[in-house]
PDB file of N, CA, C, O and CB in Angstrom:
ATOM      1  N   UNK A   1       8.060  12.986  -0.139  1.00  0.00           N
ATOM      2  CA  UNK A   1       9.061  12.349  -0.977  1.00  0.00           C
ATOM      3  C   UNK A   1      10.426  12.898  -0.598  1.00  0.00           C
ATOM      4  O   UNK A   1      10.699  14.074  -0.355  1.00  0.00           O
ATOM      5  CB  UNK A   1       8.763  12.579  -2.486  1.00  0.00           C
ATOM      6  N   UNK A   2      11.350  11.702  -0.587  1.00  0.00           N
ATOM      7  CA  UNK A   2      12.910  12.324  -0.055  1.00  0.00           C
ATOM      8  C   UNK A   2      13.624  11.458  -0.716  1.00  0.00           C
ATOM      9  O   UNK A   2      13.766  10.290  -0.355  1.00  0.00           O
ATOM     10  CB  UNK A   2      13.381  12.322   1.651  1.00  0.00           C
ATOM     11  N   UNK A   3      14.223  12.052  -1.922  1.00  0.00           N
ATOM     12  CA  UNK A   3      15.243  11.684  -2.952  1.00  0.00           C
ATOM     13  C   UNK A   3      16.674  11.669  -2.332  1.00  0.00           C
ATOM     14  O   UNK A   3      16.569  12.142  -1.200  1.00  0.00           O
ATOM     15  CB  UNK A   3      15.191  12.710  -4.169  1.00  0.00           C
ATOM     16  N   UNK A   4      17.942  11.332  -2.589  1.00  0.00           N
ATOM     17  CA  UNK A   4      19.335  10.801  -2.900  1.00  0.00           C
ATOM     18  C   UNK A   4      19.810  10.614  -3.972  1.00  0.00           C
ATOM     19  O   UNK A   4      19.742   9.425  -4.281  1.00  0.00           O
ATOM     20  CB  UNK A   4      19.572   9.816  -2.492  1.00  0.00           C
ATOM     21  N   UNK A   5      20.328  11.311  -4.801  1.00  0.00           N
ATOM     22  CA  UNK A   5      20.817  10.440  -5.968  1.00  0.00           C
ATOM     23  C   UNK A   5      22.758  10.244  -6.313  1.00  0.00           C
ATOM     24  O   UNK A   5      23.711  10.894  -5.883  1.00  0.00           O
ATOM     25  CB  UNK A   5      20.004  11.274  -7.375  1.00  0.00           C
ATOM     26  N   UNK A   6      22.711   9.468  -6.931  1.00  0.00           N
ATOM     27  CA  UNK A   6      24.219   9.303  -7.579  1.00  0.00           C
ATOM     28  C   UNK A   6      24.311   9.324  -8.989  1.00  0.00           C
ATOM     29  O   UNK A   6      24.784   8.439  -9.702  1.00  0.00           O
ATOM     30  CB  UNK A   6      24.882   7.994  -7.212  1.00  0.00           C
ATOM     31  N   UNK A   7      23.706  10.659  -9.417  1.00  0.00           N
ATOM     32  CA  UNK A   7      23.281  10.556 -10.961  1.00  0.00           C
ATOM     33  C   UNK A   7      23.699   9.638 -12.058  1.00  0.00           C
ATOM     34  O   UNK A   7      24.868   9.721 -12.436  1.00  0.00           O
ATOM     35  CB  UNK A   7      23.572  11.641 -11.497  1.00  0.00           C
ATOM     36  N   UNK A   8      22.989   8.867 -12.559  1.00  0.00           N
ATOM     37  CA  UNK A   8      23.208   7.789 -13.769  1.00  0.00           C
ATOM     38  C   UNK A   8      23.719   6.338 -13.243  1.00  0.00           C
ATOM     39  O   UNK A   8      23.761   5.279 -13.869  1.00  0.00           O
ATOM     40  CB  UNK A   8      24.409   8.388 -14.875  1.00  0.00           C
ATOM     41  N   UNK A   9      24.109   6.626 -11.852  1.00  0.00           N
ATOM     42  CA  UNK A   9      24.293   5.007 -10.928  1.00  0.00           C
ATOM     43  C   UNK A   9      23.451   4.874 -10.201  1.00  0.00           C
ATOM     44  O   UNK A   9      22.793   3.919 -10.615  1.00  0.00           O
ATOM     45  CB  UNK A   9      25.468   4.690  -9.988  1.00  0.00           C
ATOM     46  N   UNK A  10      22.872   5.395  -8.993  1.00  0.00           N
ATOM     47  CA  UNK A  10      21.543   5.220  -8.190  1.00  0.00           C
ATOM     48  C   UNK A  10      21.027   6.065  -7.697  1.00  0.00           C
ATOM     49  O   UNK A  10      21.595   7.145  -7.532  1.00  0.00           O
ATOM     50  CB  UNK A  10      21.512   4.523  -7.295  1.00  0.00           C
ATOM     51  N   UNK A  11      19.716   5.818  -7.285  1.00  0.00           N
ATOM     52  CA  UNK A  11      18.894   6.561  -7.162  1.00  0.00           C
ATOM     53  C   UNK A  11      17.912   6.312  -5.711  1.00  0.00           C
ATOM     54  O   UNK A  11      16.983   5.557  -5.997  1.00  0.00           O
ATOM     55  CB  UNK A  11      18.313   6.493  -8.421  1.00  0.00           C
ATOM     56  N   UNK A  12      17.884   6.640  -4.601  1.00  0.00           N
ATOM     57  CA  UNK A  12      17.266   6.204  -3.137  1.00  0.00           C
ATOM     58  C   UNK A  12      16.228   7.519  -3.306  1.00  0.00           C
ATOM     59  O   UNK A  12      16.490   8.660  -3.686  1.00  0.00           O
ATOM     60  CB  UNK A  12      18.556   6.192  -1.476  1.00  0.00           C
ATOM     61  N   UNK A  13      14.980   6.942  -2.891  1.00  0.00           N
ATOM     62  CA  UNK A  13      13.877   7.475  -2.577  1.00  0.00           C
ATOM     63  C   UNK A  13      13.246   7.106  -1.481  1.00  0.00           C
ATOM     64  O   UNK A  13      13.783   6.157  -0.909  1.00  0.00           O
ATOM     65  CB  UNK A  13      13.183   7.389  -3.425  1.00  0.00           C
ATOM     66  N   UNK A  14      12.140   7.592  -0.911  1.00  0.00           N
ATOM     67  CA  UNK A  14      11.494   7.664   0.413  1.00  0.00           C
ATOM     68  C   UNK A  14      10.177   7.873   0.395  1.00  0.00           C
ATOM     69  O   UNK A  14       9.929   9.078   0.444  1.00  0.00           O
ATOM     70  CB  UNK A  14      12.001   8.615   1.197  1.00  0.00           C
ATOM     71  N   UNK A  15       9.241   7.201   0.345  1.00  0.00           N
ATOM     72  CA  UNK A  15       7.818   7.870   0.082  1.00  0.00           C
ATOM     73  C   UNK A  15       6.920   7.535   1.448  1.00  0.00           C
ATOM     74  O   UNK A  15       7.074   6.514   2.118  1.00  0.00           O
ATOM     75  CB  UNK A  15       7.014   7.161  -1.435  1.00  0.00           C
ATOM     76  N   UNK A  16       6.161   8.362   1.672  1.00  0.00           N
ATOM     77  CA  UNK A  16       4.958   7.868   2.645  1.00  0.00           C
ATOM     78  C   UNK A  16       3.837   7.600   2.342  1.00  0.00           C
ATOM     79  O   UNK A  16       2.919   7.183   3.047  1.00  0.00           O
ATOM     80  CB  UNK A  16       4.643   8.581   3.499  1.00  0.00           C
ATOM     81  N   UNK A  17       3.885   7.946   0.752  1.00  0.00           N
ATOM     82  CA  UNK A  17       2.229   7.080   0.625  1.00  0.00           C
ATOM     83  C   UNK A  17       2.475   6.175  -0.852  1.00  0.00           C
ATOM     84  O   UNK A  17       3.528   5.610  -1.148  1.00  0.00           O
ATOM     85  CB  UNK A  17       0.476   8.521   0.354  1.00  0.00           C
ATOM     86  N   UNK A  18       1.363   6.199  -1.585  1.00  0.00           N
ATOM     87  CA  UNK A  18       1.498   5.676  -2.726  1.00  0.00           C
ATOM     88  C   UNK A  18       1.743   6.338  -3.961  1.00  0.00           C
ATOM     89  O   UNK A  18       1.016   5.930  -4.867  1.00  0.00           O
ATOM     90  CB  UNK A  18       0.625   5.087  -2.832  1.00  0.00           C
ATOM     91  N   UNK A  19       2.465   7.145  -4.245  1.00  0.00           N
ATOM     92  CA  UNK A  19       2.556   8.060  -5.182  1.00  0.00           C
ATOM     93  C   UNK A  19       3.787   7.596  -6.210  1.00  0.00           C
ATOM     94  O   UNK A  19       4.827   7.125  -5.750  1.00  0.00           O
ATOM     95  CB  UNK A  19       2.744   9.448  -4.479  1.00  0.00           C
ATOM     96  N   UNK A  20       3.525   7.815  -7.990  1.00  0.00           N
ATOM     97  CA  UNK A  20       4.032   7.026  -8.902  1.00  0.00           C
ATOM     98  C   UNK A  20       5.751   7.882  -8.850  1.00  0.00           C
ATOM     99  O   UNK A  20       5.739   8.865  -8.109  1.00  0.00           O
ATOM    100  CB  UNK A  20       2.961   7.044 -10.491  1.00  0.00           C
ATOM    101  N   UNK A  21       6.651   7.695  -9.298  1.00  0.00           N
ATOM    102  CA  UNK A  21       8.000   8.170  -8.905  1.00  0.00           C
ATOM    103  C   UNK A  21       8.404   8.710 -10.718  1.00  0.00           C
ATOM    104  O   UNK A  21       7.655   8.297 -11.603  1.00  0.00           O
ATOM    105  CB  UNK A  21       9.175   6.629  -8.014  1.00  0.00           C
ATOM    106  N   UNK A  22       9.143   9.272 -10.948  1.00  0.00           N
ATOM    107  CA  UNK A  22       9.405   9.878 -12.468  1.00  0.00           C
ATOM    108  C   UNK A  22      11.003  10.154 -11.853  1.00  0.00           C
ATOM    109  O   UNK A  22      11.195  10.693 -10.763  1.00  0.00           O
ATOM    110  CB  UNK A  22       8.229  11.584 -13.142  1.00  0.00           C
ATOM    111  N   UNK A  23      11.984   9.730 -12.663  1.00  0.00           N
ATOM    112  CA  UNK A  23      13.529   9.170 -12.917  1.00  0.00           C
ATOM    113  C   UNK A  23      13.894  10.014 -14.243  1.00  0.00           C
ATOM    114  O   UNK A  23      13.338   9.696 -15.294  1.00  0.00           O
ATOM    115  CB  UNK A  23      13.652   7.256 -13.223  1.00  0.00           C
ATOM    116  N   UNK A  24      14.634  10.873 -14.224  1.00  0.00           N
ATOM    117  CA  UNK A  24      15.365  11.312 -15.643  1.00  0.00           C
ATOM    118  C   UNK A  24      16.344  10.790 -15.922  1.00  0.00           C
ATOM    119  O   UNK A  24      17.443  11.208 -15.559  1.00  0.00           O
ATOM    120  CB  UNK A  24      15.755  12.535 -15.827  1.00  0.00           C
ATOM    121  N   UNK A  25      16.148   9.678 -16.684  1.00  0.00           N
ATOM    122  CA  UNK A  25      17.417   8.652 -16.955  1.00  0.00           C
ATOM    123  C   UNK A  25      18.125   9.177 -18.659  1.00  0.00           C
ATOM    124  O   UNK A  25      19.218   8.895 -19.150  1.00  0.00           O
ATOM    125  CB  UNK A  25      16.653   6.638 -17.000  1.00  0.00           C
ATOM    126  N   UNK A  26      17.226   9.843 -19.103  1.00  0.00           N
ATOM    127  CA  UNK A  26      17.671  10.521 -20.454  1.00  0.00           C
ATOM    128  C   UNK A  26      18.901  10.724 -20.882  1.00  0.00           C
ATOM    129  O   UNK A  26      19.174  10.551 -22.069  1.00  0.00           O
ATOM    130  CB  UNK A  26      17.269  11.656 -20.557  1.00  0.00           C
ATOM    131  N   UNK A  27      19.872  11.140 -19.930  1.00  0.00           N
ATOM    132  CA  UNK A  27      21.533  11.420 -20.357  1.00  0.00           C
ATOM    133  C   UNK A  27      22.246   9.901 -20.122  1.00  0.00           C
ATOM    134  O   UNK A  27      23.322   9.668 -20.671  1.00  0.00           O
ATOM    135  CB  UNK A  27      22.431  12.806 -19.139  1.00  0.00           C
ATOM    136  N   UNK A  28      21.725   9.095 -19.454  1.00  0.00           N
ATOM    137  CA  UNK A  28      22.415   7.649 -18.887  1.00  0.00           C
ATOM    138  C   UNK A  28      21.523   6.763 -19.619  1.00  0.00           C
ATOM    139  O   UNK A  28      20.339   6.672 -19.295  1.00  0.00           O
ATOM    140  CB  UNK A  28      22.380   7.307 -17.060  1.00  0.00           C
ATOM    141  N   UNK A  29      22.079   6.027 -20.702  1.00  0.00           N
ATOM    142  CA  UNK A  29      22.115   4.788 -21.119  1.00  0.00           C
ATOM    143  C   UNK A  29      22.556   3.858 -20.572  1.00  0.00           C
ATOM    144  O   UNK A  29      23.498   3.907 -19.781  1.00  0.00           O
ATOM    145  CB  UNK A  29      22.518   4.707 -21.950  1.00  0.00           C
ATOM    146  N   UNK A  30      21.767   2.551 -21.002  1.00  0.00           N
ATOM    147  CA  UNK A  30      21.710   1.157 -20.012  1.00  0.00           C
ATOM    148  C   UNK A  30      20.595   0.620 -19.559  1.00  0.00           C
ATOM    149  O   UNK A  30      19.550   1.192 -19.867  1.00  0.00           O
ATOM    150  CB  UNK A  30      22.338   1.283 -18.808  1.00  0.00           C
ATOM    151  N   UNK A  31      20.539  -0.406 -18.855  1.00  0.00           N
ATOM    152  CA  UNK A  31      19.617  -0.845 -17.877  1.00  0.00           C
ATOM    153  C   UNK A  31      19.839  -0.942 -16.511  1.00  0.00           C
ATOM    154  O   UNK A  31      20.935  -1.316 -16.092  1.00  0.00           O
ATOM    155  CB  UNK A  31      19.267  -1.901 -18.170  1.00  0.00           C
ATOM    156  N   UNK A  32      18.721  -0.584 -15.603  1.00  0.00           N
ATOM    157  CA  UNK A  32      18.695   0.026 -14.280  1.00  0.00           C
ATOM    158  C   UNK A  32      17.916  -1.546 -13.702  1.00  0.00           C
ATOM    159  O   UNK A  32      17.486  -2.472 -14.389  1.00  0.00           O
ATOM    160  CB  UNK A  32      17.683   1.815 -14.142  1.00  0.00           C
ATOM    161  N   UNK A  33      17.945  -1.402 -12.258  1.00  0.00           N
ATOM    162  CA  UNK A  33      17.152  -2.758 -11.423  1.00  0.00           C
ATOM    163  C   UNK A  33      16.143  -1.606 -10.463  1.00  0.00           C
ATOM    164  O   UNK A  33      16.713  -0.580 -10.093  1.00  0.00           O
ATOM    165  CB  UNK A  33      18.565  -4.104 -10.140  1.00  0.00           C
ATOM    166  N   UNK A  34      14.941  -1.768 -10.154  1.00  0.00           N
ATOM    167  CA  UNK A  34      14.331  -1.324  -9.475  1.00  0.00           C
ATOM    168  C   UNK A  34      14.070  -2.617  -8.021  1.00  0.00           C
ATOM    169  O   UNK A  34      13.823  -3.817  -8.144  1.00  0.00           O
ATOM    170  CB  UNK A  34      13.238  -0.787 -10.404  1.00  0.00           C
ATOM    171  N   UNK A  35      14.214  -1.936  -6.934  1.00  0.00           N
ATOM    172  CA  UNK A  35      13.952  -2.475  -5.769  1.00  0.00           C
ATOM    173  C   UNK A  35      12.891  -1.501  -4.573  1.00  0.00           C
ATOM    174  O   UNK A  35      12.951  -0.296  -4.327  1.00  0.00           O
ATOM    175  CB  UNK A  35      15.415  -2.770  -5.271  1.00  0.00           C
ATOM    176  N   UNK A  36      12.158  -2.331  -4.123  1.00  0.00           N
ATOM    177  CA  UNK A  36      11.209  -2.071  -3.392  1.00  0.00           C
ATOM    178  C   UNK A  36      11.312  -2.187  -1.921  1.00  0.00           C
ATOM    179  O   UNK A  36      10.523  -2.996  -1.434  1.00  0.00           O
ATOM    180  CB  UNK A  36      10.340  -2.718  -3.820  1.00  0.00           C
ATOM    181  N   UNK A  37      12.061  -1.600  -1.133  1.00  0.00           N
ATOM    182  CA  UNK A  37      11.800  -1.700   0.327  1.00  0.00           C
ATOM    183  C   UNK A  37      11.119  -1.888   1.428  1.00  0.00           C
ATOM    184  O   UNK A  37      11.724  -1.229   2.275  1.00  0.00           O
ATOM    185  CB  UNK A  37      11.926  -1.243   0.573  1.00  0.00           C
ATOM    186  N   UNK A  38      10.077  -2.475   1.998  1.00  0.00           N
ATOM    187  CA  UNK A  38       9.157  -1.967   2.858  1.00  0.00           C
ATOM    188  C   UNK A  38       9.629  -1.661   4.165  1.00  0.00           C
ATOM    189  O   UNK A  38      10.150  -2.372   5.025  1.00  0.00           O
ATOM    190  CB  UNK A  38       8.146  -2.782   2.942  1.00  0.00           C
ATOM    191  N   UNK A  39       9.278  -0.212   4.126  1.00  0.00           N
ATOM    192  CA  UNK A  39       9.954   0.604   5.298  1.00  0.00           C
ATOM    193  C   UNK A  39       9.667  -0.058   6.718  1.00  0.00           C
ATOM    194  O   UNK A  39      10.463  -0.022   7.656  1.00  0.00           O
ATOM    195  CB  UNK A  39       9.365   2.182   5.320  1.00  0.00           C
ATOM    196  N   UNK A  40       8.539  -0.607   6.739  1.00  0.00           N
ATOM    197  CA  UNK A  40       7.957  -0.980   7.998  1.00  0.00           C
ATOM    198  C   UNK A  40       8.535  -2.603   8.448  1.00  0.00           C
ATOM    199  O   UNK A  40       8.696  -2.917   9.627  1.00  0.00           O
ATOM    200  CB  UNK A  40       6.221  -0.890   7.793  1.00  0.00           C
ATOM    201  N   UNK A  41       8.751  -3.356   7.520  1.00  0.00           N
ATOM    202  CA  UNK A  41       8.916  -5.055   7.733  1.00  0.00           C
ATOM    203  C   UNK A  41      10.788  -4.979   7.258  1.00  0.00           C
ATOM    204  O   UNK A  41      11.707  -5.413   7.953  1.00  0.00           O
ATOM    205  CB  UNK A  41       7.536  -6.339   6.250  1.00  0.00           C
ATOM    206  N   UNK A  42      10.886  -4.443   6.184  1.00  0.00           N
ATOM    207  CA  UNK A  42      12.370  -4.254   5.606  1.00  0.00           C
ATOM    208  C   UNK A  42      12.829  -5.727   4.675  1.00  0.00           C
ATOM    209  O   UNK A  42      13.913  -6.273   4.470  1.00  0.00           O
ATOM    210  CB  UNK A  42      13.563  -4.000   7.106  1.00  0.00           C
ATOM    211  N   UNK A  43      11.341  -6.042   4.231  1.00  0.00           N
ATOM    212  CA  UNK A  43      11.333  -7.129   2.962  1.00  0.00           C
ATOM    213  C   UNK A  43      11.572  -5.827   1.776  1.00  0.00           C
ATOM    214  O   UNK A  43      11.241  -4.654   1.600  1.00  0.00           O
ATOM    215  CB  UNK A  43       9.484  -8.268   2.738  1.00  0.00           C
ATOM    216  N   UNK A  44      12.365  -6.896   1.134  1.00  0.00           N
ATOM    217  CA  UNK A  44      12.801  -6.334  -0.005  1.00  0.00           C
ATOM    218  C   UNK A  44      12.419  -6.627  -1.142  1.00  0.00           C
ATOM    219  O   UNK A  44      12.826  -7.787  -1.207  1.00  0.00           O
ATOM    220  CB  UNK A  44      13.821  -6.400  -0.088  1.00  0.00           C
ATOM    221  N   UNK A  45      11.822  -6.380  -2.308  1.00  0.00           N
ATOM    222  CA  UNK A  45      11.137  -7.345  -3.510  1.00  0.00           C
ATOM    223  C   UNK A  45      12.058  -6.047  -4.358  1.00  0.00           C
ATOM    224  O   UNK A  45      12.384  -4.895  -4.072  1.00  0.00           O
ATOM    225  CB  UNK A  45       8.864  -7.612  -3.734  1.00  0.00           C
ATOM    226  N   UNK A  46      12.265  -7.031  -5.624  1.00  0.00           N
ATOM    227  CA  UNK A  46      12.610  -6.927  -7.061  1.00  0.00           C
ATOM    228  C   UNK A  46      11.632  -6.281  -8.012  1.00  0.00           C
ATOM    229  O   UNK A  46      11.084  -6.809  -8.979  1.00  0.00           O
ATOM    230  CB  UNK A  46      12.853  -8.227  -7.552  1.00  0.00           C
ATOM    231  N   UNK A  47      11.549  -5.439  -7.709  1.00  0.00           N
ATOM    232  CA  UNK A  47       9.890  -5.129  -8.469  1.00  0.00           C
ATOM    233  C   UNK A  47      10.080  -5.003 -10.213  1.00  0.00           C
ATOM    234  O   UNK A  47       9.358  -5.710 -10.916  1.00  0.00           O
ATOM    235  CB  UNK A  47       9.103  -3.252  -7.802  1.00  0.00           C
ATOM    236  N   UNK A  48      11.058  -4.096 -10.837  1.00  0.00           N
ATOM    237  CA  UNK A  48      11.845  -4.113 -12.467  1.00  0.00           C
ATOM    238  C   UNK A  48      12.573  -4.177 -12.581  1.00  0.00           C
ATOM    239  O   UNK A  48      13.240  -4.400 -11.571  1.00  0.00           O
ATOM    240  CB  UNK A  48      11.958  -3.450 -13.310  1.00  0.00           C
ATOM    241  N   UNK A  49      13.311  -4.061 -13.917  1.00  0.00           N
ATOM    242  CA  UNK A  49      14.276  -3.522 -14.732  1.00  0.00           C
ATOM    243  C   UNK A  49      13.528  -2.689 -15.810  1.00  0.00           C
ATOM    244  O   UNK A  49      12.373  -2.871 -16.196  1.00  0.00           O
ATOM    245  CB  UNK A  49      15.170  -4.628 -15.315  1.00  0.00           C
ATOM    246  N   UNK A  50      14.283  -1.875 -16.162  1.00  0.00           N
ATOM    247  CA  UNK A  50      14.069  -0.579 -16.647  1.00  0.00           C
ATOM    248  C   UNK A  50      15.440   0.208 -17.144  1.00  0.00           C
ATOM    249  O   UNK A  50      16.510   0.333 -16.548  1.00  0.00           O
ATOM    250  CB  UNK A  50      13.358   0.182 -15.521  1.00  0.00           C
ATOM    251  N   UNK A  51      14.995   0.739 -18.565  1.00  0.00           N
ATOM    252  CA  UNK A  51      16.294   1.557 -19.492  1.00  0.00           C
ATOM    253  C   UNK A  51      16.329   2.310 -19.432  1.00  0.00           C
ATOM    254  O   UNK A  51      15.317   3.006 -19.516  1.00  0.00           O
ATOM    255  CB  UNK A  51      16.576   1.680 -20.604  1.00  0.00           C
ATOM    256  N   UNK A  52      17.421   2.755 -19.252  1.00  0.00           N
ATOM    257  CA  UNK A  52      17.858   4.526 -19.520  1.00  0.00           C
ATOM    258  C   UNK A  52      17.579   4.732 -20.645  1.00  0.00           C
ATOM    259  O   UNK A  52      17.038   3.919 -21.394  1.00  0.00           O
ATOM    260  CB  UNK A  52      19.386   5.090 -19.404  1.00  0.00           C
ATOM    261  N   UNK A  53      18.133   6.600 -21.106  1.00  0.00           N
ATOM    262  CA  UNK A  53      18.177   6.802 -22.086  1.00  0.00           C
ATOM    263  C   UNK A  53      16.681   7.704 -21.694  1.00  0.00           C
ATOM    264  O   UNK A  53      16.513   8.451 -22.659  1.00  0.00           O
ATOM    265  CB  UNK A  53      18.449   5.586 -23.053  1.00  0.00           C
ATOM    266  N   UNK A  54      16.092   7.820 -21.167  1.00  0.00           N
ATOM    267  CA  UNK A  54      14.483   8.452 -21.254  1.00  0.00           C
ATOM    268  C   UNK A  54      14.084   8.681 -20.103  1.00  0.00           C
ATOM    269  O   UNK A  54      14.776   8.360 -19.137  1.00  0.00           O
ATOM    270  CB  UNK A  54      13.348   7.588 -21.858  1.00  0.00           C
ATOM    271  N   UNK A  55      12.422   9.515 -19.914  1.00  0.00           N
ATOM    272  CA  UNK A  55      12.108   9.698 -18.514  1.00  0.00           C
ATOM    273  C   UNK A  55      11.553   8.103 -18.294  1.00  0.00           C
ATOM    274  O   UNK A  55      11.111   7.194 -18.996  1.00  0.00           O
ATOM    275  CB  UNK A  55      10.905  11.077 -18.188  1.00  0.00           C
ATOM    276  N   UNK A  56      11.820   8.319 -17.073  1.00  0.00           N
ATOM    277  CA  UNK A  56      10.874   7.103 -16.665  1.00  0.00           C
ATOM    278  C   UNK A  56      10.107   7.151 -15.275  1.00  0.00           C
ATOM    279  O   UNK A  56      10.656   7.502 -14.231  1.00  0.00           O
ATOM    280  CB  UNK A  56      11.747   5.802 -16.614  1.00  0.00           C
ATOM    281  N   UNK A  57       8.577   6.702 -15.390  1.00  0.00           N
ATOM    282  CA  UNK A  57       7.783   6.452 -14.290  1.00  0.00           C
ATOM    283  C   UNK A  57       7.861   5.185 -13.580  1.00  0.00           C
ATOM    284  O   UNK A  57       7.782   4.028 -13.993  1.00  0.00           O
ATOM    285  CB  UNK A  57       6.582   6.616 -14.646  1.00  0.00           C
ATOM    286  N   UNK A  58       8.063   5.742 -12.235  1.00  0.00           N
ATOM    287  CA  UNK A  58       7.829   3.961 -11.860  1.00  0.00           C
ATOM    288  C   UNK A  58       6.485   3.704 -10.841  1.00  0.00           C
ATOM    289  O   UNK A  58       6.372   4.192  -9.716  1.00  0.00           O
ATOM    290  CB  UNK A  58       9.424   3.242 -10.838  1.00  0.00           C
ATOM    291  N   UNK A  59       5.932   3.207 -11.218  1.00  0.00           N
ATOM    292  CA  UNK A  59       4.131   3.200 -10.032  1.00  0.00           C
ATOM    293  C   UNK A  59       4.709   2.080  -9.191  1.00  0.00           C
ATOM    294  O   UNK A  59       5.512   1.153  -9.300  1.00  0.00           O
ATOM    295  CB  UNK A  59       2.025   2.520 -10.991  1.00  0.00           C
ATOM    296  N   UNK A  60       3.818   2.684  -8.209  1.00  0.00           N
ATOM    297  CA  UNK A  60       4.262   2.214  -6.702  1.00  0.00           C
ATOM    298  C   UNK A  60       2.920   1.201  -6.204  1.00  0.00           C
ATOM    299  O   UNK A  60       1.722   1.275  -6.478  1.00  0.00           O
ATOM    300  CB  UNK A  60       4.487   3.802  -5.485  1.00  0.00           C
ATOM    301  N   UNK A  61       3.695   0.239  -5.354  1.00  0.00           N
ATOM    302  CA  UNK A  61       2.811  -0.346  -4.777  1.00  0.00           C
ATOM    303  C   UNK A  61       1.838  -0.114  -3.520  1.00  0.00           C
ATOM    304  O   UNK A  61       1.906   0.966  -2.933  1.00  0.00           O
ATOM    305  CB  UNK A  61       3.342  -1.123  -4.677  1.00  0.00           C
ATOM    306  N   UNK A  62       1.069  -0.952  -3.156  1.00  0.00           N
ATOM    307  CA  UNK A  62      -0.009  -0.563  -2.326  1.00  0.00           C
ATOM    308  C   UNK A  62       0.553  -0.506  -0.774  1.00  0.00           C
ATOM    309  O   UNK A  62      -0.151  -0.896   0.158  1.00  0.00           O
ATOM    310  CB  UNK A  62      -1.249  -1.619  -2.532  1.00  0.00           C
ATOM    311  N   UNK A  63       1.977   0.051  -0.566  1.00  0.00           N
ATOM    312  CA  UNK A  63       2.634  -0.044   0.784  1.00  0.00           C
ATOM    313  C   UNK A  63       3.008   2.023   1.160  1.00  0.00           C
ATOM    314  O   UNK A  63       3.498   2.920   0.475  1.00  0.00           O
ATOM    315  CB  UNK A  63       4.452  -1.365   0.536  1.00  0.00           C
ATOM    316  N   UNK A  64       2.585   1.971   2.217  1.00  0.00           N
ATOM    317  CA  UNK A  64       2.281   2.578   3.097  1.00  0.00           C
ATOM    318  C   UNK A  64       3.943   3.654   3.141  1.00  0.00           C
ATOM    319  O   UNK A  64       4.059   4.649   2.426  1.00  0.00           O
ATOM    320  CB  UNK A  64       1.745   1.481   4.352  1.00  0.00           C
ATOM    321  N   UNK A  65       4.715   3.325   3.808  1.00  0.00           N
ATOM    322  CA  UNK A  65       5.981   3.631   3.904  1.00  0.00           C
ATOM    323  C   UNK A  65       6.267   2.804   2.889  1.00  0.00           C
ATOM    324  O   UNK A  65       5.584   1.787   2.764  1.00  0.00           O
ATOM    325  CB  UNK A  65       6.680   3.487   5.167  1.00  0.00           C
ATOM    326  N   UNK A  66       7.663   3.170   1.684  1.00  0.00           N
ATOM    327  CA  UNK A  66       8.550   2.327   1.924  1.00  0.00           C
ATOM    328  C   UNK A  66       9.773   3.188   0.915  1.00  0.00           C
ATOM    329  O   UNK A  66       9.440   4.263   0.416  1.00  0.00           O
ATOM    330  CB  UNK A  66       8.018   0.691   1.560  1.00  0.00           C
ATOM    331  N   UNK A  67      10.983   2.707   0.704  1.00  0.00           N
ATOM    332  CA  UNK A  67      11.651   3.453  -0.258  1.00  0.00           C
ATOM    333  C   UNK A  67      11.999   2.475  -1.119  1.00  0.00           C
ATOM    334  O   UNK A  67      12.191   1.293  -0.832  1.00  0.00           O
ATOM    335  CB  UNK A  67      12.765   4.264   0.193  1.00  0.00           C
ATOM    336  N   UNK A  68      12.081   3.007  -2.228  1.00  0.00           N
ATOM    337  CA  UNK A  68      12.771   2.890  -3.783  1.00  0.00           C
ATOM    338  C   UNK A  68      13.938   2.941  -4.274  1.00  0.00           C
ATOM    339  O   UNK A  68      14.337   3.960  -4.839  1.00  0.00           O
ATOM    340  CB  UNK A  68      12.451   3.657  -4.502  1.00  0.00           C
ATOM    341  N   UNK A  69      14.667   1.874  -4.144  1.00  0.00           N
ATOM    342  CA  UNK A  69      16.208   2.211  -4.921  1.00  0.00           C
ATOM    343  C   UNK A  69      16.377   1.682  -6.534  1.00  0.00           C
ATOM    344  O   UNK A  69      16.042   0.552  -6.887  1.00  0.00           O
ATOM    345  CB  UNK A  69      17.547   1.317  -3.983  1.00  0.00           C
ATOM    346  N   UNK A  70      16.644   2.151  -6.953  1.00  0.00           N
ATOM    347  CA  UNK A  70      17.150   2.429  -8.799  1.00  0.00           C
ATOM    348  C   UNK A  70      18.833   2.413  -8.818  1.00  0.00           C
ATOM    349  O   UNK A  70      19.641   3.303  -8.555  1.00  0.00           O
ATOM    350  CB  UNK A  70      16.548   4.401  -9.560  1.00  0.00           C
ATOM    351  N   UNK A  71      18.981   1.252  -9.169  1.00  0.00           N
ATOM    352  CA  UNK A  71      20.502   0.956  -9.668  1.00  0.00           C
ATOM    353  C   UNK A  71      21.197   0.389 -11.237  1.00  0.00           C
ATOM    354  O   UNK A  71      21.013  -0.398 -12.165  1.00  0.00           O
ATOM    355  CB  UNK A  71      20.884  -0.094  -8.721  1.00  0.00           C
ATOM    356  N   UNK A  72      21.854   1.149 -10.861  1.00  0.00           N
ATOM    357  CA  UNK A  72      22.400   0.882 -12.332  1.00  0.00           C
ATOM    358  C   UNK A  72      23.077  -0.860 -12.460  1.00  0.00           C
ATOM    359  O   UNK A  72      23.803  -1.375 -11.610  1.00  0.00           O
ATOM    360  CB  UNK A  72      23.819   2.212 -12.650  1.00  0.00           C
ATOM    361  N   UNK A  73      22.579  -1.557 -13.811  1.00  0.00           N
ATOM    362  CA  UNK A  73      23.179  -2.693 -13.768  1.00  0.00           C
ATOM    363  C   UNK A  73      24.837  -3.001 -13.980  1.00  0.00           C
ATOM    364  O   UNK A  73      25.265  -4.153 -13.910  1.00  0.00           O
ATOM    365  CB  UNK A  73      22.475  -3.288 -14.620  1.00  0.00           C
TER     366      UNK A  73
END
């Protein structure tokens, strides 16, 4: 796992396998957009939205490589 962040605006992650992601959005209120990268093809899917204000998990899909960006709306 290889994080980036811009605390309470975005958030870039990096994973190599399938493992669920946990976000401390607790001090930042709002709603966030979750996007799904696939590292290997570089399709991009919309996977949530999701609120601050709390921790949050995000489970990952069944892709191999790919990274995770979390933006603030």
């Amino acid at each position: 796992l290889w994080k980036l962040e811009n605390k309470g605006k975005s958030y870039l992650f990096y994973l190599k396998n399938n493992q669920d992601i946990s976000v401390d959005l607790s001090n930042y209120k709002g709603d966030f957009e979750v996007y799904t990268i696939n590292a290997t093809t570089g399709n991009i899917t919309k996977k949530a939205n999701i609120s601050g204000g709390k921790q949050v998990t995000i489970p990952q899909a069944e892709i191999k490589e790919k990274v995770l960006f979390v933006v603030k709306k």
